[in-house]
N, C-alpha and C positions, 0 to 999 in steps of 0.2 A: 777511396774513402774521403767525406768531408769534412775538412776542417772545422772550427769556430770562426780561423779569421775569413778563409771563404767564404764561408754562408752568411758571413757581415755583408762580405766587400760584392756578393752576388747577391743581398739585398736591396743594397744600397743602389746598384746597378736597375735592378726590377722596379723600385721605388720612381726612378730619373726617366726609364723607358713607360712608362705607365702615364706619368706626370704629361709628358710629351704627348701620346695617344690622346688623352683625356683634350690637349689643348688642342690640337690639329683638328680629331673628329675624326680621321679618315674612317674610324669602325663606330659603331653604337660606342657609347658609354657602357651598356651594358657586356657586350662581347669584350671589352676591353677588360674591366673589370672581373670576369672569367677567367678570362687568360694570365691574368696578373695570380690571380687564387690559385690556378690550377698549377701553373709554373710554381712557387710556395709552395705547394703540397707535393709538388716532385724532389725539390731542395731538399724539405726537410722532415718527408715522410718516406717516400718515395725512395730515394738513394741512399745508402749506409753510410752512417757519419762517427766520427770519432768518439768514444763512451766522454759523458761529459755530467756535472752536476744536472740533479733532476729540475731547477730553477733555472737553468740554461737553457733547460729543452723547449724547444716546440712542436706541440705533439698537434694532430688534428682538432684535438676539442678546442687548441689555442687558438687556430687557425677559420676555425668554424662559428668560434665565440660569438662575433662579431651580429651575426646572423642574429640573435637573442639577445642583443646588449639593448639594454632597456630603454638608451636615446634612439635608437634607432625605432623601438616600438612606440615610443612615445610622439615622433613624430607624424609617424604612419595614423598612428590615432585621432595624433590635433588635423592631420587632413583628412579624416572622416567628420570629422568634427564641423569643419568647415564649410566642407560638401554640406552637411547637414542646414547650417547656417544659409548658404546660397541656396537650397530646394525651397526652402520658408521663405526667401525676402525678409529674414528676423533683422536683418540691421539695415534695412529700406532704409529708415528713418532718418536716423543721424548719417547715412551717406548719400540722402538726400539732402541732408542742410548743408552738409562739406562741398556738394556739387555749387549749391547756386551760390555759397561762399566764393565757392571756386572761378566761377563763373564771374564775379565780379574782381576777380585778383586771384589768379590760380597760386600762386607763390604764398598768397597769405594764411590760405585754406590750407597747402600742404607744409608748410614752417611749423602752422599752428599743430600742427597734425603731427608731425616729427618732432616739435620741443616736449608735447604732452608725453611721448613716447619714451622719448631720451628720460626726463623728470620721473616718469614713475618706473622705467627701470633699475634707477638708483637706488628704489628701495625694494623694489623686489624681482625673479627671477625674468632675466629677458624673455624668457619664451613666453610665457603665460602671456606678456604684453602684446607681442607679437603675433600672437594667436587672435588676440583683442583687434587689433588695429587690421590684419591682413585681409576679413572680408569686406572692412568699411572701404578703404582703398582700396580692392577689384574693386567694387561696384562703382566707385567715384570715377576710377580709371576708366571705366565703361560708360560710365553718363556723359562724361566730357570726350569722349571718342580717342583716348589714350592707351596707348601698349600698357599693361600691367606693369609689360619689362622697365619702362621707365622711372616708376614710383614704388617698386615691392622693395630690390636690393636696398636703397637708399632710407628706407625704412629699419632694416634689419640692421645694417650697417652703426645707424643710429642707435639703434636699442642698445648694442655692443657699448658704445659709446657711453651710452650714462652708466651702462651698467659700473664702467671705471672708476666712477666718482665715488663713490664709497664701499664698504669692505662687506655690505649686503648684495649689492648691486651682482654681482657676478660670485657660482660656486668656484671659480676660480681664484677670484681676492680672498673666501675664506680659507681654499686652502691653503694659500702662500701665506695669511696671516697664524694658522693653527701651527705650520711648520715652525715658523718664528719663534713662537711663544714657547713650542716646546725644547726648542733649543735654549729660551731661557734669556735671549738676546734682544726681544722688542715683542712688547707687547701694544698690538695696536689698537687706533679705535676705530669708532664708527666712523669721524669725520678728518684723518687723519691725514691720508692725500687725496681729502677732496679738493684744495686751493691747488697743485700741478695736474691733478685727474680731469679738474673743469677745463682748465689752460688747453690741456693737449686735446679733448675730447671735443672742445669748441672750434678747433682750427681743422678738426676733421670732420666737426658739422656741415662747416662752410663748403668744403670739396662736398660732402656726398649731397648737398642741397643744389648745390650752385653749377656744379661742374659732372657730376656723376654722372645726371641724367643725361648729359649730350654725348659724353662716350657711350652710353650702351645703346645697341641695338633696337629698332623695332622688334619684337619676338611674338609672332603669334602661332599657334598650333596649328595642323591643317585640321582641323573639324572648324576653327575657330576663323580662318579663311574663305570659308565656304558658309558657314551658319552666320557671320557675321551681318550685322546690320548695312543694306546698299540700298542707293538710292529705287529701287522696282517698288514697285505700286501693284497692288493687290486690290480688288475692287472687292469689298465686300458691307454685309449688314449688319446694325445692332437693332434685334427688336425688342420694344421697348415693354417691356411689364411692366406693373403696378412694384411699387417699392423701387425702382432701377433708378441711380444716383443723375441721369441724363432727363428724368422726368420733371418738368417744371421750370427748365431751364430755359432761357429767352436767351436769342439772338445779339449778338454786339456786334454792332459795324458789319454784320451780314456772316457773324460763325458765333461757333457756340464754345464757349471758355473750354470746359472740358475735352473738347476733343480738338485742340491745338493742334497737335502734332498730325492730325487726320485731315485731308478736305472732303466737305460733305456735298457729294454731288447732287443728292436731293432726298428729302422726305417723302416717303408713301403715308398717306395718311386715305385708309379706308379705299375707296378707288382713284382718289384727286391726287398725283403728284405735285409735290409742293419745289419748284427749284429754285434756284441762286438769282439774286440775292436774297439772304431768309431775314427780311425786316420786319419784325414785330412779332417772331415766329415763336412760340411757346410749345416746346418738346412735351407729346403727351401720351400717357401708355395705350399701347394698341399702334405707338407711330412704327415705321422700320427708318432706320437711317442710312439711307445707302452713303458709303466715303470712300475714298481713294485712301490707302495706306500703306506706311512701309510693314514689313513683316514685325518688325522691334514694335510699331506703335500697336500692333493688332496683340503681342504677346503681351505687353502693359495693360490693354481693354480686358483681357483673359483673367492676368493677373488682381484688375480690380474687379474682377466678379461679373462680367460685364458677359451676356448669355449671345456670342458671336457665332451664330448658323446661318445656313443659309434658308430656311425655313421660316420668314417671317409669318405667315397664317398659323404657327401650328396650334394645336391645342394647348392647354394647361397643364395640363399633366404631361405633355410630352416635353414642353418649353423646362418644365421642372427637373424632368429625367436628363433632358442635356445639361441643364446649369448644375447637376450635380456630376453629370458625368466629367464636366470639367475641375471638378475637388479633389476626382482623385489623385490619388502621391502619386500614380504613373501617368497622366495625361501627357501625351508627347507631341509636337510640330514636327511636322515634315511638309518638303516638295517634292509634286509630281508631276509628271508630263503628260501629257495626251499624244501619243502617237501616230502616224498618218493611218495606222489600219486598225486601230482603234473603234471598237460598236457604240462609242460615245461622243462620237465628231454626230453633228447637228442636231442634239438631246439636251436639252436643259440639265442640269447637274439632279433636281427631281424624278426627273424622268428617266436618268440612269439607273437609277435604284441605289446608288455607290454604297449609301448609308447603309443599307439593310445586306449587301453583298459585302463589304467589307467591316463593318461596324467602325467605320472612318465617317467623321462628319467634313464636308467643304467648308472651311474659314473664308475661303477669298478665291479670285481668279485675276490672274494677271497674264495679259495679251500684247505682244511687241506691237504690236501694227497700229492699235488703233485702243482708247480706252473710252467703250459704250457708255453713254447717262442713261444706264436703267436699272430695275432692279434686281441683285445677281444670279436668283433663281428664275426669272425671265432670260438671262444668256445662255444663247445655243453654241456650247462648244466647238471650238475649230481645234486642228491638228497643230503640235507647237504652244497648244493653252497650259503655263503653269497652274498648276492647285494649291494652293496650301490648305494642306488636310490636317486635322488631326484625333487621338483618340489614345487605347491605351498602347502602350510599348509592341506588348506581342501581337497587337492587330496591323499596327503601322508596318513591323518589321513583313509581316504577312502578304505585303503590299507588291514585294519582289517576285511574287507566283502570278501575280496580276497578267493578265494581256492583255488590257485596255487601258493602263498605265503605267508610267516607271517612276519608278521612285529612285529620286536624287542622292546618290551614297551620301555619307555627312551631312546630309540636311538636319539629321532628327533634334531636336532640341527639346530636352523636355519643361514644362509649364513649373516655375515654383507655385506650392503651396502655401497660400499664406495663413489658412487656416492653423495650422499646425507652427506659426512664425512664435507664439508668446511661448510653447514648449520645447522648442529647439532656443530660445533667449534663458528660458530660466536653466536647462542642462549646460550650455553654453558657461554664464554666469557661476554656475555651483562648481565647474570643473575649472575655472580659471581662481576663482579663489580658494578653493581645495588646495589647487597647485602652489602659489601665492602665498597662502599660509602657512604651509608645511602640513596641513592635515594629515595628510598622505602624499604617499611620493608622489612626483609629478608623473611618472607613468601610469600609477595604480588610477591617477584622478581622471588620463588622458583614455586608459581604457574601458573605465565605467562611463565616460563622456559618448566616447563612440557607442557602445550597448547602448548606451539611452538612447541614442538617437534612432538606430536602427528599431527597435523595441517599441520607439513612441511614434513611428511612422513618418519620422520627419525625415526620413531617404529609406529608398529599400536595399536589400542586398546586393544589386546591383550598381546601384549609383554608389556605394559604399564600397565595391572594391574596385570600381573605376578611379575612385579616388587615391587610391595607391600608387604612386609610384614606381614604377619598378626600375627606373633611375636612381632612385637613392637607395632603395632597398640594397642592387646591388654593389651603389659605390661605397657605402655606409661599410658594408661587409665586407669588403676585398680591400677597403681602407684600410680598417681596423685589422686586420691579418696583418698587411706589411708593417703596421706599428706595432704591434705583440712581436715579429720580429726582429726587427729594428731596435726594440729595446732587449730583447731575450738574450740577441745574437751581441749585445753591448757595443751594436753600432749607434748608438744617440748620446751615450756614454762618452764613446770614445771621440764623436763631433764636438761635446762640451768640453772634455780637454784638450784638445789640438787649441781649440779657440782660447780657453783659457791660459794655456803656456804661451801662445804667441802673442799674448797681452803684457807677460809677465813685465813689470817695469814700467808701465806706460802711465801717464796720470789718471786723477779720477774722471777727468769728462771722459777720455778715450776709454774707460775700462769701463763706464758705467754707456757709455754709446754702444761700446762693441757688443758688451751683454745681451743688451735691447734688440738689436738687429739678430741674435745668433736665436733667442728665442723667438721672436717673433718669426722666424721663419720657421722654423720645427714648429711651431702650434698649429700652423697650418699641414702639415704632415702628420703629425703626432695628435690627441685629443688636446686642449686645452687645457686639460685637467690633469692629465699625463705628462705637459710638460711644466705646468707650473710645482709638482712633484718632484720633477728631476733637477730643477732646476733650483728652487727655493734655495734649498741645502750647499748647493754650489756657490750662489751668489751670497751667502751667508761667509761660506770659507774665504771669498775672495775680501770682503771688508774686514775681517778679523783678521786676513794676514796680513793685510795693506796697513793697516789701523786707521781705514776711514768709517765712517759712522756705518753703522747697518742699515739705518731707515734706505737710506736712496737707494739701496741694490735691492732692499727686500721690493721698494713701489715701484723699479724698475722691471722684475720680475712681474709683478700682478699686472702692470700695464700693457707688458710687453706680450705676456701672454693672450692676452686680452684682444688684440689684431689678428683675429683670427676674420680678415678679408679676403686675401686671395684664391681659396678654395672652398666649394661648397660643402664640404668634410670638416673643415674648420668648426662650424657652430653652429647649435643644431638649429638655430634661425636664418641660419642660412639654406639649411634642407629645407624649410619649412615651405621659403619662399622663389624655391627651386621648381619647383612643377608650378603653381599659379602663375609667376613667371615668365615657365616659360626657356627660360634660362639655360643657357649652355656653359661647360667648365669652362671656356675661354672667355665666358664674360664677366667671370669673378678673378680671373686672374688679370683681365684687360681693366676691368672699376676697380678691383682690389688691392693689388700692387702697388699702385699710386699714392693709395690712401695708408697702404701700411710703412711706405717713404716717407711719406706726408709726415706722419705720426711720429716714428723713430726721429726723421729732422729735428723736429718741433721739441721732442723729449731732451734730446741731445745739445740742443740751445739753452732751454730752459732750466734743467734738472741741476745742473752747476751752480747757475745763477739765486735758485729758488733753495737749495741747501749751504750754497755757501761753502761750495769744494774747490779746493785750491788748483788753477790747471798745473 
């Protein structure tokens, strides 16, 4: 039979071995995280344990909670949310002016980027912020050809950060300040330790701006490996209709502004090709523009409306049925091979029939050997010819029963809509100030966020639960078990008093330093909100026996909890920016750690000096 203090001191063991797995890697995170639940429910379901108060137990639903706790739902939602945001291009805009910011002073574009962030989570709830800022940084990360990994943590980290500076800023400083007040002991304000909050918050700005990003890793996914933008050239055409943003357009120094990132190897006009250098050349509808381009510059032409086939004669109405076929919310990118036994080696891409056999249109053709100046539907296929094709999802994936080509596993990338960009901005907008304001919970706003988006066509149900995590799903959940735990079995308890009696005697900076570190490490185990609960009440007894003031322990308490950097369980901004990312547990505990020394140091300097406590 098991004891109470065993199932502490065999949690507390399961907690250490978990922590370890989680940083090593040697299994998924997510089989880890299993394992960690499943052992838990043998403890303390599983085996017969000693009759004990009903408040002590931990029963399966305790254990299962976790599954259904509302930050965990709330997250899962803001990255449906976000997905939704990336299918539109809704925040093209402002992370295209961050890029060419960037572009001229990458450090200024992202400071500016991180103070606005820090600043407005001081008055309101970090995540909504964070939700704000997370797709304009992907896409900035992406314009400048940067790992996400390097700019998302440092983001999140920050948001943490302001949130310290006043008693809005974080659910954590209200509830370290609600405990307070009902004890009767301090009653605090809005701006009360904002003058030591700014101090410490500012010295770990500097680390997570300055130093963070060169500890962490490159991190990219393998879809993101393989679909990513590489130097290969794709020879393809844009023909030109009436209304089309390239019509009208003259020549500069022999290229045309619009299609920069393209080279245009020559204009077909009528039967006269027109080629390089194009001096005095005015783009006119009825022209095709044959160019050389990367795959990213050919998905941008797509993305601005730009009717890319390989079909420059076709009629009107059929020119019309492709540029609408590319509106759809599922148009998808892929590559494909031509293989040596192949019935499409020496056939013009026309003359295959591809289109009408696969209901795939050819974007482009890109050839090792040699790249022809003509036009793409005049190219007779060789064996080893890539394609870039595209069309909608279930046709492309279709592509795999092919035997006249193969289709590239992880190629497929689907086309954002940007049709659909001003109604995935205003659902975006409604759900971040819903949450913001307290309207409604911040869950109820993140999953009306997601329905709309699904609902209003700005992702399908696909790209909607691609966007799920099943990293955090499962850390979130096998977290939160060993902390229900952990507190049930009154080992978190029994860690605040070990610590607290071996203090006993010691001055105020040691007692208010020791605090700091003993909490700031459990908030990262425990929720934030869990521990600033447990802890309030303690650090309250510790100044009323001592007879030093209470302010400093109570702000020591809300700060302390607040460091919640070295694991991605810590803060749900830190789940958030856990899958976009990219991000491994070892690289919140390798950026994070540092930063939560940093802070504690900084605290333990300052808090003496700035209250005036005797050593």
């Amino acid at each position: 039979m098991l004891t109470a203090d065993l199932q502490m001191w065999l949690t507390f063991a399961i907690i250490g071995l978990t922590i370890i797995a989680y940083s090593i890697e040697r299994f998924a995170i997510e089989l880890t995280a299993l394992g960690s639940l499943l052992i838990l429910m043998v403890i303390f379901v599983a085996l017969p344990s000693e009759p004990r108060a009903a408040e002590t137990m931990v029963t399966l639903d305790d254990l299962l909670a976790g599954f259904a706790n509302p930050a965990l739902l709330t997250v899962l939602a803001l990255l449906v949310i976000g997905q939704g945001l990336f299918q539109t291009d809704a925040l093209d805009a402002p992370a295209q002016l961050i890029t060419q910011i960037a572009k001229k002073s990458r450090y200024l574009a992202f400071i500016g980027v991180y103070i606005a962030a820090a600043i407005i989570s001081a008055f309101i709830n970090n995540t909504p912020v964070v939700v704000m800022f997370l797709p304009i940084m992907t896409v900035v990360a992406s314009n400048l050809r940067l790992s996400p990994s390097k700019v998302l943590m440092p983001l999140s980290f920050i948001s943490i950060l302001g949130g310290m500076t006043t008693i809005i800023g974080s659910s954590t400083n209200l509830l370290v300040a609600e405990a307070a007040r009902k004890e009767g002991v301090l009653d605090l304000q809005f701006f009360d330790f904002t003058g030591i909050g700014t101090i410490v918050a500012s010295v770990g700005a500097v680390y997570a701006i300055l130093i963070m990003p060169r500890l962490l890793q490159k991190r990219e996914s393998m879809t993101d490996e393989l679909s990513q933008t590489t130097g290969k050239q794709f020879i393809a055409q844009i023909p030109l209709t009436y209304g089309d943003p390239l019509v009208g357009q003259k020549a500069v120094a022999g290229m045309f502004p619009s299609l920069k990132d393209m080279t245009v190897r020559l204009v077909q006009r009528g039967e006269s090709p027109l080629l390089p250098p194009f001096d005095n050349v005015t783009l006119q509808a009825g022209d095709t523009v044959v160019v050389a381009a990367t795959r990213h510059a050919l998905l941008v032409a797509l993305k601005g409306g730009h009717n890319v086939t390989q079909e420059p004669e076709a009629e009107e109405e059929e020119a019309l049925n492709a540029s609408a076929t590319t509106q759809r919310s599922d148009f998808t990118l892929a590559e494909v091979i031509v293989p040596p036994a192949s019935r499409m080696i020496g056939q013009t891409i026309e003359q295959s029939g591809m289109r009408a056999k696969t209901n795939c249109m050819a974007l482009g053709i890109q050839r090792r050997s040699r790249m022809p100046r003509m036009a793409m539907n005049d190219i007779r296929l060789e064996a080893g010819d890539v394609l870039l094709v595209g069309g909608r999802r279930d046709d492309v994936e279709a592509l795999r029963l092919s035997k006249d080509i193969l289709l590239i596993e992880l190629s497929s990338t689907d086309v954002p809509q940007r049709r659909y960009a001003p109604r995935a901005l205003i659902i975006f907008l409604a759900t971040a100030i819903a949450a913001a304001t307290g309207f409604v919970p911040i869950a109820t706003a993140a999953l009306g966020g997601a329905f709309a988006m699904i609902l209003g066509n700005c992702l399908n149900l696909r790209q909607a639960i691609r966007a799920l995590d099943s990293r955090i799903f499962m850390l979130v959940g096998a977290s939160l078990a060993s902390a229900v735990a952990l507190q049930k079995t009154g080992g978190a308890h029994f860690i605040a008093s070990f610590v607290v009696d071996a203090m006993q005697g010691q001055s105020a900076p040691i007692l208010l330093s020791g605090l700091f570190l003993l909490v700031a490490v459990l908030t990262n185990i425990l929720s934030n909100n869990a521990t600033a609960v447990l802890f309030a009440p303690i650090a309250i007894s510790i100044a009323t026996q001592t007879g030093l003031p209470v302010e400093p322990f109570v702000v020591c308490v809300i700060l302390a909890a607040n460091c919640s950097f070295a694991t991605p369980i810590g803060y749900q901004t830190n789940l958030l920016v856990m899958g976009p990312g990219h991000y491994r547990f070892q690289d919140f505990l390798l950026a994070g750690i540092p930063l939560m020394l940093l802070i504690w140091i900084t605290f333990s300097l300052v808090a003496p000096w700035y209250y005036g406590l005797p050593y």
